[in-house]
C-alpha positions as CSV (number, residue, x, y, z in Angstrom):
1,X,42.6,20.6,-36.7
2,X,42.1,24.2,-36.5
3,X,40.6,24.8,-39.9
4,X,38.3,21.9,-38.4
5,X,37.5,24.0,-35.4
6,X,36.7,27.4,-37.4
7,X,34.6,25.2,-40.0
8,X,32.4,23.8,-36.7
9,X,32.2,27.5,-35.3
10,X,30.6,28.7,-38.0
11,X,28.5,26.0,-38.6
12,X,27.4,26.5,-35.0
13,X,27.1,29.9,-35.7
14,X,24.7,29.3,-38.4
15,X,22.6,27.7,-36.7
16,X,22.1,29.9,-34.0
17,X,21.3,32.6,-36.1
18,X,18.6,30.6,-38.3
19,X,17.2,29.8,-34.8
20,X,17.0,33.3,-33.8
21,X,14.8,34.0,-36.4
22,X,12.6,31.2,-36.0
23,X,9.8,31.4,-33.4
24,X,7.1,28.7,-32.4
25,X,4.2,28.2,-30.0
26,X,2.3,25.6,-28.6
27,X,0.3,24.1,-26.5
28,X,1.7,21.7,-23.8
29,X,-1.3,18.8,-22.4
30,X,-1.2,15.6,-20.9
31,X,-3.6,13.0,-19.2
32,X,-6.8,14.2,-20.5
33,X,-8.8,10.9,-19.4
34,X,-11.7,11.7,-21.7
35,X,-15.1,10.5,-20.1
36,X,-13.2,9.3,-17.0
37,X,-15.3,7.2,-14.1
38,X,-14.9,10.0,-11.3
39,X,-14.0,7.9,-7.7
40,X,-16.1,7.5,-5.1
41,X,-18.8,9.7,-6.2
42,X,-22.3,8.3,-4.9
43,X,-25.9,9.9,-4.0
44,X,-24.7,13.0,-5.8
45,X,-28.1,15.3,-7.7
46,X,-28.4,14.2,-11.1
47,X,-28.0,17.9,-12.2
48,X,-24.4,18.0,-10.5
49,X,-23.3,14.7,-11.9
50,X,-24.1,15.5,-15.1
51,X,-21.7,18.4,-14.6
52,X,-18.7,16.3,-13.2
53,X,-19.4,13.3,-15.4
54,X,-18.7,15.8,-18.7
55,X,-15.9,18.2,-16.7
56,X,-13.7,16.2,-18.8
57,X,-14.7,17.2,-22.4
58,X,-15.6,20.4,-21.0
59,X,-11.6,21.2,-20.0
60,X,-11.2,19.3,-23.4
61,X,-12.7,22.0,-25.2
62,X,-11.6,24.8,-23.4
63,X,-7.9,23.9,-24.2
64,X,-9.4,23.4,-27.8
65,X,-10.2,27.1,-27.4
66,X,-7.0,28.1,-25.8
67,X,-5.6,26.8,-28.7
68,X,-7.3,28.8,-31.2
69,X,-7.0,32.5,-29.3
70,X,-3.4,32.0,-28.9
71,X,-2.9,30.7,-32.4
72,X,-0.4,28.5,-31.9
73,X,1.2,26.4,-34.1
74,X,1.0,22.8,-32.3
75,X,-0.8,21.3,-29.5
76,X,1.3,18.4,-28.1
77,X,-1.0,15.6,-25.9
78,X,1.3,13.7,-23.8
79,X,-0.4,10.6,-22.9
80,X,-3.4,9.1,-21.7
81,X,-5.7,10.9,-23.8
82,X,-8.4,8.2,-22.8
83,X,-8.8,6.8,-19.3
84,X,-8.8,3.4,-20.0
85,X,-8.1,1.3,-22.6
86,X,-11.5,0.1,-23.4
87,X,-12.2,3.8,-24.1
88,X,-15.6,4.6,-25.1
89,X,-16.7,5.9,-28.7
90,X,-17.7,9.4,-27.5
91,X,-14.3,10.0,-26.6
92,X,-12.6,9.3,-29.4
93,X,-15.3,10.7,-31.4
94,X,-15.1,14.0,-29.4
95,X,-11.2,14.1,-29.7
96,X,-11.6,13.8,-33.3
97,X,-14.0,16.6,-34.1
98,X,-11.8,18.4,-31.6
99,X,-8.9,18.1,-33.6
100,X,-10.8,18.9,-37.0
101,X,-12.1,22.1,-35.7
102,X,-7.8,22.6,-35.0
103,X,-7.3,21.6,-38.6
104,X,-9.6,24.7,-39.8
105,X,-6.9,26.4,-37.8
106,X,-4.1,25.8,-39.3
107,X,-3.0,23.7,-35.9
108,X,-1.4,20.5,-35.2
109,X,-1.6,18.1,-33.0
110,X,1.3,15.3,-31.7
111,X,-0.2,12.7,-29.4
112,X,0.8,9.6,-27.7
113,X,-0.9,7.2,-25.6
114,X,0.3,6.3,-21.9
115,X,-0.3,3.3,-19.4
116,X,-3.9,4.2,-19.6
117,X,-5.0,4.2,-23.1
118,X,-2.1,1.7,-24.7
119,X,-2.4,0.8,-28.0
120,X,-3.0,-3.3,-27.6
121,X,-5.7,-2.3,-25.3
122,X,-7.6,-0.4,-27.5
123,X,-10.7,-2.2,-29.4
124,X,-10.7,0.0,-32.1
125,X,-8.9,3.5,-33.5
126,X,-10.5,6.1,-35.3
127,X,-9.1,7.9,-38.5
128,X,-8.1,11.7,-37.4
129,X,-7.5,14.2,-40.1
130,X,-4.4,14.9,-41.5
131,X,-3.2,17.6,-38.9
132,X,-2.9,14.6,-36.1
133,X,0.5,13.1,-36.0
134,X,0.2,9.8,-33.3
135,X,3.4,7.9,-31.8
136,X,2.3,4.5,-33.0
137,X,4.9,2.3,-31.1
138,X,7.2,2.0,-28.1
139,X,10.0,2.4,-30.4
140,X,11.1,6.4,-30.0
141,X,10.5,8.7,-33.6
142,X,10.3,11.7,-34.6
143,X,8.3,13.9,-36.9
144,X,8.9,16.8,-38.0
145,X,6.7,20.1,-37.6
146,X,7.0,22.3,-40.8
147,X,6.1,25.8,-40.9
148,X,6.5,28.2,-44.0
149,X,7.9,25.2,-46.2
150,X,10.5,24.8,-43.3
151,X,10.9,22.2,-40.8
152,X,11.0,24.5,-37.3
153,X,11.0,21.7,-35.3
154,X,11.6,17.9,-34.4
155,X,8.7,15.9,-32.3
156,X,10.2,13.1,-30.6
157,X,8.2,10.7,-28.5
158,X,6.5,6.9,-28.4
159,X,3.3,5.3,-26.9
160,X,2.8,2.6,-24.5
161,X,2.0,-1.1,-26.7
162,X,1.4,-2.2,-23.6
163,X,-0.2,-1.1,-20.2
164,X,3.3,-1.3,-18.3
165,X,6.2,-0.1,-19.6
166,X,9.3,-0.3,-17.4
167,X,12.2,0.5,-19.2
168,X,14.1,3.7,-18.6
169,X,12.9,5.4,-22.2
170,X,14.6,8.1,-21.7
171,X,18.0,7.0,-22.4
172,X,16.5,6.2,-25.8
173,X,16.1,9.9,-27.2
174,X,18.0,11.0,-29.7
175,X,18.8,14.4,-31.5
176,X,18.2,14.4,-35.5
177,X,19.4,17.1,-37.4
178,X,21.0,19.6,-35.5
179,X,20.3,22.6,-37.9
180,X,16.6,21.9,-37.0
181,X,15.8,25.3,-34.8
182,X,14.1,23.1,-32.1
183,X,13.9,19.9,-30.8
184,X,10.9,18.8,-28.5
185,X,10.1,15.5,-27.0
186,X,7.1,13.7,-25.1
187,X,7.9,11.6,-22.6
188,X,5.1,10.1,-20.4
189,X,6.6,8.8,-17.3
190,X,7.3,8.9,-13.5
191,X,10.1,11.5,-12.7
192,X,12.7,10.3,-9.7
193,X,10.4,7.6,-8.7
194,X,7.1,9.3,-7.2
195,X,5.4,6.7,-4.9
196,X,2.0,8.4,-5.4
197,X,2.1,7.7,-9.2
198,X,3.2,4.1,-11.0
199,X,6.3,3.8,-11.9
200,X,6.1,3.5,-15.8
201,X,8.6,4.7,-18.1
202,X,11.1,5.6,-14.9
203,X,13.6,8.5,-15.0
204,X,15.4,11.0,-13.2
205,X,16.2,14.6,-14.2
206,X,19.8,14.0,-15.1
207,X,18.5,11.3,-17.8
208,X,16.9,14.0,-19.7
209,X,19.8,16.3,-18.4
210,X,22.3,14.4,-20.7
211,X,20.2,14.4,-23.6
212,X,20.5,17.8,-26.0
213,X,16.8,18.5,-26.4
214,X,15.2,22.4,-25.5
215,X,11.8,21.2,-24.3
216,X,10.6,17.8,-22.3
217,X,6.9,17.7,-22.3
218,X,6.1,14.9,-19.4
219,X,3.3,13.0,-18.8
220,X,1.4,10.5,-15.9
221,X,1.9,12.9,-12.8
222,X,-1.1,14.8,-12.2
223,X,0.5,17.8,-10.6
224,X,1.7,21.0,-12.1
225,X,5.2,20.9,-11.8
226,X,8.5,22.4,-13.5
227,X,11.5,20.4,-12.8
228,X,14.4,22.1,-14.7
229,X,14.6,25.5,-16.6
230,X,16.7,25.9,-19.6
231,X,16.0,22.9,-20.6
232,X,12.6,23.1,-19.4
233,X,11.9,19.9,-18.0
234,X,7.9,20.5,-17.1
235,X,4.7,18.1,-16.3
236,X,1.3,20.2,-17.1
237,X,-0.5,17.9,-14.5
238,X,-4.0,16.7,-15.8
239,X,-6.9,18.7,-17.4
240,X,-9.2,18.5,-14.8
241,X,-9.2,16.9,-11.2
242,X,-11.0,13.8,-10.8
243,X,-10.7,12.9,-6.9
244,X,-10.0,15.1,-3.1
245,X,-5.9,14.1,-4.3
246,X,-6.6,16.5,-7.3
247,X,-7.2,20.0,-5.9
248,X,-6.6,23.3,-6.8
249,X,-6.4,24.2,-10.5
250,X,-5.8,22.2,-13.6
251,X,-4.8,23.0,-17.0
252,X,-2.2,23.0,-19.7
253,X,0.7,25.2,-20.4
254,X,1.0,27.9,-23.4
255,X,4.7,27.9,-24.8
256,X,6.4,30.2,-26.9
257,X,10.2,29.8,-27.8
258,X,12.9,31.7,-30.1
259,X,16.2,31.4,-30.7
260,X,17.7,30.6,-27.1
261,X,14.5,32.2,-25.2
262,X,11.4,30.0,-23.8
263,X,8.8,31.2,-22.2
264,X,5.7,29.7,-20.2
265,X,2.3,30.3,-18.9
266,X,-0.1,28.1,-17.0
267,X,-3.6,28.3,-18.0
268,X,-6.5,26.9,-16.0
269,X,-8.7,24.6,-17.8
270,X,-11.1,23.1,-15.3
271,X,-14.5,22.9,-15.2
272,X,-14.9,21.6,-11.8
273,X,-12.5,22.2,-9.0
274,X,-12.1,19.2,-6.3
275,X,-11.1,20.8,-2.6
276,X,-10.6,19.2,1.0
277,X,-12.0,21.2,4.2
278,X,-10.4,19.5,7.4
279,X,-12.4,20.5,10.4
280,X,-11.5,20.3,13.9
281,X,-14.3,18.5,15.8
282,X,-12.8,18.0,19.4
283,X,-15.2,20.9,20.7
284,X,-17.9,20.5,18.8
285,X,-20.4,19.1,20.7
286,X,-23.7,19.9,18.5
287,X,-25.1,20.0,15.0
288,X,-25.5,23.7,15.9
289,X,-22.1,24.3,16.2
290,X,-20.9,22.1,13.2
291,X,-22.9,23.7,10.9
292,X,-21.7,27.4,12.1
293,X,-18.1,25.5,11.1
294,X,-19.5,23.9,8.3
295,X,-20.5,27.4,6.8
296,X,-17.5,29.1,7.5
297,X,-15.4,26.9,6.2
298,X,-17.5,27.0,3.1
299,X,-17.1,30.7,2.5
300,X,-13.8,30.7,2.5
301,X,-13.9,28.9,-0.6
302,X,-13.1,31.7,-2.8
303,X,-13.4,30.5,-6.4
304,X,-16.6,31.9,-7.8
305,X,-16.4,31.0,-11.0
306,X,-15.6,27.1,-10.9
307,X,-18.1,24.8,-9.2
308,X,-16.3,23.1,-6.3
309,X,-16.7,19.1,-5.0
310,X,-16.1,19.4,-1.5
311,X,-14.4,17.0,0.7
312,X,-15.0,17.0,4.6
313,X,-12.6,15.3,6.9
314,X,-13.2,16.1,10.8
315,X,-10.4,15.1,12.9
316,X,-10.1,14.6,17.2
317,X,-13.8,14.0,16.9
318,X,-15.6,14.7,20.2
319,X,-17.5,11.8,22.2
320,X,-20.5,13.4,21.9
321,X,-20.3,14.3,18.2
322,X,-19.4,11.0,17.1
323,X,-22.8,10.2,18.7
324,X,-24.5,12.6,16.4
325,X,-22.6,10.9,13.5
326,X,-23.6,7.4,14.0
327,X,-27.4,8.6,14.7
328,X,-27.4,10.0,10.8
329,X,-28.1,13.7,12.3
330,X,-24.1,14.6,11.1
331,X,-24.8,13.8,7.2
332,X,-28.6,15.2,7.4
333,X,-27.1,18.9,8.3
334,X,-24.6,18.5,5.4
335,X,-27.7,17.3,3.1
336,X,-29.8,20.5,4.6
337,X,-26.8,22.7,3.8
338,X,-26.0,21.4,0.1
339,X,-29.5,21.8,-1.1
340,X,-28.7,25.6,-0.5
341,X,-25.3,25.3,-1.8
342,X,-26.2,23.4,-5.0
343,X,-28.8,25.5,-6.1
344,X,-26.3,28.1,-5.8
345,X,-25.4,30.8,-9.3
346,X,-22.0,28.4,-9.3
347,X,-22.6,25.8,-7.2
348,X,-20.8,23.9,-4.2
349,X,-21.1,20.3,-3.2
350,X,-20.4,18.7,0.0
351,X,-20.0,15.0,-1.8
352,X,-18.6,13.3,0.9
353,X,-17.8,13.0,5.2
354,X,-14.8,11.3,6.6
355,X,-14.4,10.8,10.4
356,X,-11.0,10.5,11.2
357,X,-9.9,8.5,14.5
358,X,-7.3,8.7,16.3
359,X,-8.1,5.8,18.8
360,X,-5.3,2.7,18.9
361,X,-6.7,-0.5,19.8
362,X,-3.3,-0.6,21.7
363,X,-4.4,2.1,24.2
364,X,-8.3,1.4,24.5
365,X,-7.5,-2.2,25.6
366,X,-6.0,-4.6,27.6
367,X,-2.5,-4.9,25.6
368,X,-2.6,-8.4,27.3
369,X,-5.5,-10.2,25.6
370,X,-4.2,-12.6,23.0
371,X,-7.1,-11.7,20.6
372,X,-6.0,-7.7,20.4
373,X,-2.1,-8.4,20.6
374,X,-2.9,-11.0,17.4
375,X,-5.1,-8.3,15.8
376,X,-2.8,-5.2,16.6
377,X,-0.2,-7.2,15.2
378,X,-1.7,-8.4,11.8
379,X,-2.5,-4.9,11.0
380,X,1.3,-4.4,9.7
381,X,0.8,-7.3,6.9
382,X,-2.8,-6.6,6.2
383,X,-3.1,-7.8,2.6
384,X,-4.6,-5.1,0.7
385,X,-4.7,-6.4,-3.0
386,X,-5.3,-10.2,-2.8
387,X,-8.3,-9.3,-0.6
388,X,-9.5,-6.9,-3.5
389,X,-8.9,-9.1,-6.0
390,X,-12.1,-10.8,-6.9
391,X,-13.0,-7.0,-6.8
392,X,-10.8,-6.2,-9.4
393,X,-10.8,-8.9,-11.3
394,X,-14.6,-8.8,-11.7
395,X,-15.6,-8.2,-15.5
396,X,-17.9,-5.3,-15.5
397,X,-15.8,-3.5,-12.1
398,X,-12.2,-4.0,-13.9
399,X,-13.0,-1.1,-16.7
400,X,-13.3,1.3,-14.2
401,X,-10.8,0.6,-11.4
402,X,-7.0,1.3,-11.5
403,X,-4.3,-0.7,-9.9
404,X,-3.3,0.6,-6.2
405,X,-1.0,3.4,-5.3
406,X,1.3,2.1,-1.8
407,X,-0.7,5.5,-0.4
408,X,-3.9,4.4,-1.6
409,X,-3.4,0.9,0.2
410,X,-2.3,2.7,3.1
411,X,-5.5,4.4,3.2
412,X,-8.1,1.6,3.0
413,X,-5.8,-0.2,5.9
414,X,-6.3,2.8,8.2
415,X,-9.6,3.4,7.3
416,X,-10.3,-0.4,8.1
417,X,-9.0,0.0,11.3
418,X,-10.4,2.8,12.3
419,X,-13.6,1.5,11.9
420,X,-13.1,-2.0,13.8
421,X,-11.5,0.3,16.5
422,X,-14.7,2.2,16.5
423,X,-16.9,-1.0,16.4
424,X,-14.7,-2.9,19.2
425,X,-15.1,0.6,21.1
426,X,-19.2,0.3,21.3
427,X,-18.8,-3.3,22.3
């Protein structure tokens, strides 16, 4: 037993030192959603909506570009590459090209595909040059990644066959060849079961925890997040914002690793930044003083460099204001403003106004009318998804419109009451 034990030691040992001389970068990227349908975006200048409708490829390509100035050796895409899985042709014909120009670089690329872009959804597949390596099943594989005539490291990961996986998929991983320097894998999935995101391909921390890999590259949650260090356990968060929920900046992360030593760097990728201004209304009384607000609220918008989509929510709206609001003069300053704003060196855009009401039909009411207690009451059960069905079930809306979040539901309910509240209120 103990010649067993020295043997094992030294094999250990071995490895270790063939690690420590091994080094290898890459590029860590997940939920692309190439030519996405940005949400609730309406009445915007054609100039500016060309810009947000392409912000996509644009961060594309500026990772593309990352890519190349770091020289790394791999770019791994973890997931819904494409935003749907009817995804159009000048997405996957602008991912290819993207990866060729990688090829000339001497740079690889491992993708998957997520709940969005699933395999059986997809109408058609183009070919993508050698340098691509794609998970083509649920079933989790590995390739290898050689460098120098060496294999450096082991890629492990699958893609979603179908739009819903539910399976814990992490318990599936499993090391190959442990004198391979480094072992990587993809996992697109919800993390500890986030309510904001669905929860496909479920797992918690200690699931990947258990398993002996050095890097998890997640997928699906569209926030910037490291979970665990040494193993780094990390979700890039998406490319490029798409809604007022995706603020702040988006990108990828650059990763370098050798022997036992990883380290990381977030680099910013957007092309268009989405942020929320939450204004205070119960003393504004006039336009006058909501644009003074409006303005300063704008300035303090400090990115200079990205064009910004802007989204207004005033809160304890004043009685007299909310007059100005429902007699148009409200959005007609914020259309005065952005015609100044969007012409702008790097432009801003006011895109949309939400009034937010913190009437209760309970309190503006008699309590004892049968009609209000009923109403008040049904509020709790309002069913949300089978009274968007037909919406979502229509052919041509479908393609563009994702199954509810519980927040997202939450939302439309509240919004639907406040604006009965605010209806029954003129009455």
């Amino acid at each position: 037993m103990h010649s067993v034990f020295v043997f094992g030691s030294i094999e250990i040992k071995k490895i270790e030192v063939k690690r420590m001389n091994k080094r290898i970068s890459f590029i860590h990227a997940a939920d692309i959603h190439m030519d996405s349908p940005f949400k609730g975006l309406t009445h915007i200048p054609e100039e500016i909506i060309e810009d947000v409708q392409a912000s996509t490829f644009t961060a594309f390509d500026q990772l593309v570009r990352t890519a190349i100035a770091k020289q790394v050796d791999f770019v791994l895409l973890v997931g819904d590459v494409f935003d749907h899985a009817l995804h159009s042709l000048k997405a996957q014909v602008h991912v290819r090209n993207a990866c060729e120009t990688l090829q000339k670089h001497g740079i690889d690329v491992f993708m998957s595909f997520g709940n969005h872009d699933y395999l059986k959804g997809a109408p058609f597949q183009l070919t993508y040059p050698d340098n691509v390596y794609i998970f083509q099943s649920e079933e989790v594989t590995y390739f290898p990644f050689i460098k120098q005539g060496e294999t450096y490291a082991h890629i492990y990961g699958f893609s979603y066959e179908n739009q819903a996986v539910t399976t814990n998929k992490a318990l599936e991983y499993e090391k190959v060849a442990a004198e391979v320097p480094f072992h990587i894998a993809m996992l697109h999935g919800n993390a500890n079961q986030q309510t904001d995101h669905e929860p496909y391909a479920p797992f918690n921390i200690g699931d990947l925890l258990r398993k002996p890999f050095d890097y998890w590259a997640l997928g699906h949650v569209h926030t910037q997040s490291i979970l665990h260090e040494n193993p780094w356990i990390v979700y890039p968060g998406n490319i490029q914002g798409r809604h007022r929920r995706e603020t702040g900046a988006k990108g990828c992360y650059y990763v370098e690793m050798q022997g036992k030593e990883t380290s990381l760097e977030f680099i910013p990728l957007h092309s268009i930044a989405f942020e929320n201004i939450e204004i205070d209304a119960q003393d504004i009384e006039t336009i006058e003083e909501f644009e003074i607000e409006i303005k300063k609220q704008m300035e303090q918008l400090t990115d200079v460099q990205t064009p910004i989509m802007v989204h207004i929510t005033c809160e304890h709206v004043h009685a007299s204001f909310m007059d100005l609001y429902e007699q148009g003069y409200v959005q007609e300053c914020i259309d005065i403003l952005n015609h100044t704003y969007a012409h702008m060196p790097v432009w801003k855009y006011m895109y949309k106004l939400r009034i937010e009401s913190h009437h209760s039909l309970e309190s503006d009411v008699h309590i004892e009318d049968h009609f209000f207690t009923e109403l008040t009451t049904a509020w709790d059960d309002l069913p949300v998804e089978s009274m968007l069905e037909p919406l979502f079930n229509h052919p041509q809306a479908r393609k563009f419109l994702h199954p509810l979040t519980k927040e997202e539901q939450g939302t439309i309910t509240k919004r639907a009451r406040e604006e009965l509240t605010r209806a029954l209120m003129k009455k």
